[in-house]
Structures are given as C-alpha cells and as structure tokens.
C-alpha positions in Angstrom: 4.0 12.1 -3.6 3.9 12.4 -7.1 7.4 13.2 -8.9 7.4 15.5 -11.9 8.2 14.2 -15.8 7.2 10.6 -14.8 5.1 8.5 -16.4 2.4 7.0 -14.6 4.0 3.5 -14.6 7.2 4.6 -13.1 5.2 6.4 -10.6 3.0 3.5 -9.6 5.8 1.5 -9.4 7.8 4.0 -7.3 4.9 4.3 -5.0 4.4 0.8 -4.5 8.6 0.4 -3.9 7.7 3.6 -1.0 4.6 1.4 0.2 6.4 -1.7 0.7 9.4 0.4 2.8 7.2 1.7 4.9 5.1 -1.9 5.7 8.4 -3.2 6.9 9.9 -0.7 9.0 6.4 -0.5 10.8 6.9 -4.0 11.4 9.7 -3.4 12.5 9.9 -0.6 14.8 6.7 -2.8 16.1 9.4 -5.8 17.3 7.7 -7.6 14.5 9.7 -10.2 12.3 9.1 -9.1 9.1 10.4 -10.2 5.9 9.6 -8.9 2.2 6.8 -11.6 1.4 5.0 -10.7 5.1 5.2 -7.1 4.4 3.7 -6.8 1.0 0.8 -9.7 1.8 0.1 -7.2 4.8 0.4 -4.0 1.9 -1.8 -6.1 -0.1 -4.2 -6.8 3.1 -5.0 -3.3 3.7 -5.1 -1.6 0.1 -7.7 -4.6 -0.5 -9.6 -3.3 3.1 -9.7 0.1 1.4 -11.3 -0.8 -1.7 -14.0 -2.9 0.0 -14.8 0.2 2.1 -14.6 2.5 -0.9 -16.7 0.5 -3.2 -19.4 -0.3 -0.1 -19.4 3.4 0.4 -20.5 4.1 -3.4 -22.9 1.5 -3.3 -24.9 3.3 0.0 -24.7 6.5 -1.7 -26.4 5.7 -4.6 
C-alpha cells in the first residue's frame, strides 16, 4: 500500500517492516517456531523465487 508524502526510502522500508510482520505471524498461525532471522531468510527466499520467475519470463518473451 503505498502512503501519501513519503519518500520512496521510507516507503520501502515501511513495506519491508509490513513484509517481515506478515512472514512471522504466518509462521505462526502455521504452529511454526519462528523467530526474526527465520522469518526474513524465508521473506528473502521467496522475493528471490519471484525475481527468478520474473526475469525467466522476460527472457521467453523476447
């Protein structure tokens, strides 16, 4: 969601602060043991899985 009369760098880091949140109460409504580290290496997992899809997508369509 982006916030009005932010700068981009507050709002990236505000979204990543939101990102993070929601990694670890999925974990935990899972039943999961999560902890900060295990929540943003799993963040980190999937936004990495994204842009491996996204850049092998670009390179079929061209």
């Amino acid at each position: 969601m982006r916030r009005t009369g932010v700068d981009d760098g507050a709002q990236a880091s505000h979204d990543h602060a939101v990102e993070e949140l929601v990694a670890i109460a999925t974990g935990l409504a899972q039943g999961r043991e999560v902890t900060v580290d295990s929540a943003i290496a799993g963040e980190a997992r999937r936004r990495d899985a994204e842009m491996w899809a996204s850049l092998g997508a670009r390179g079929h369509a061209s």
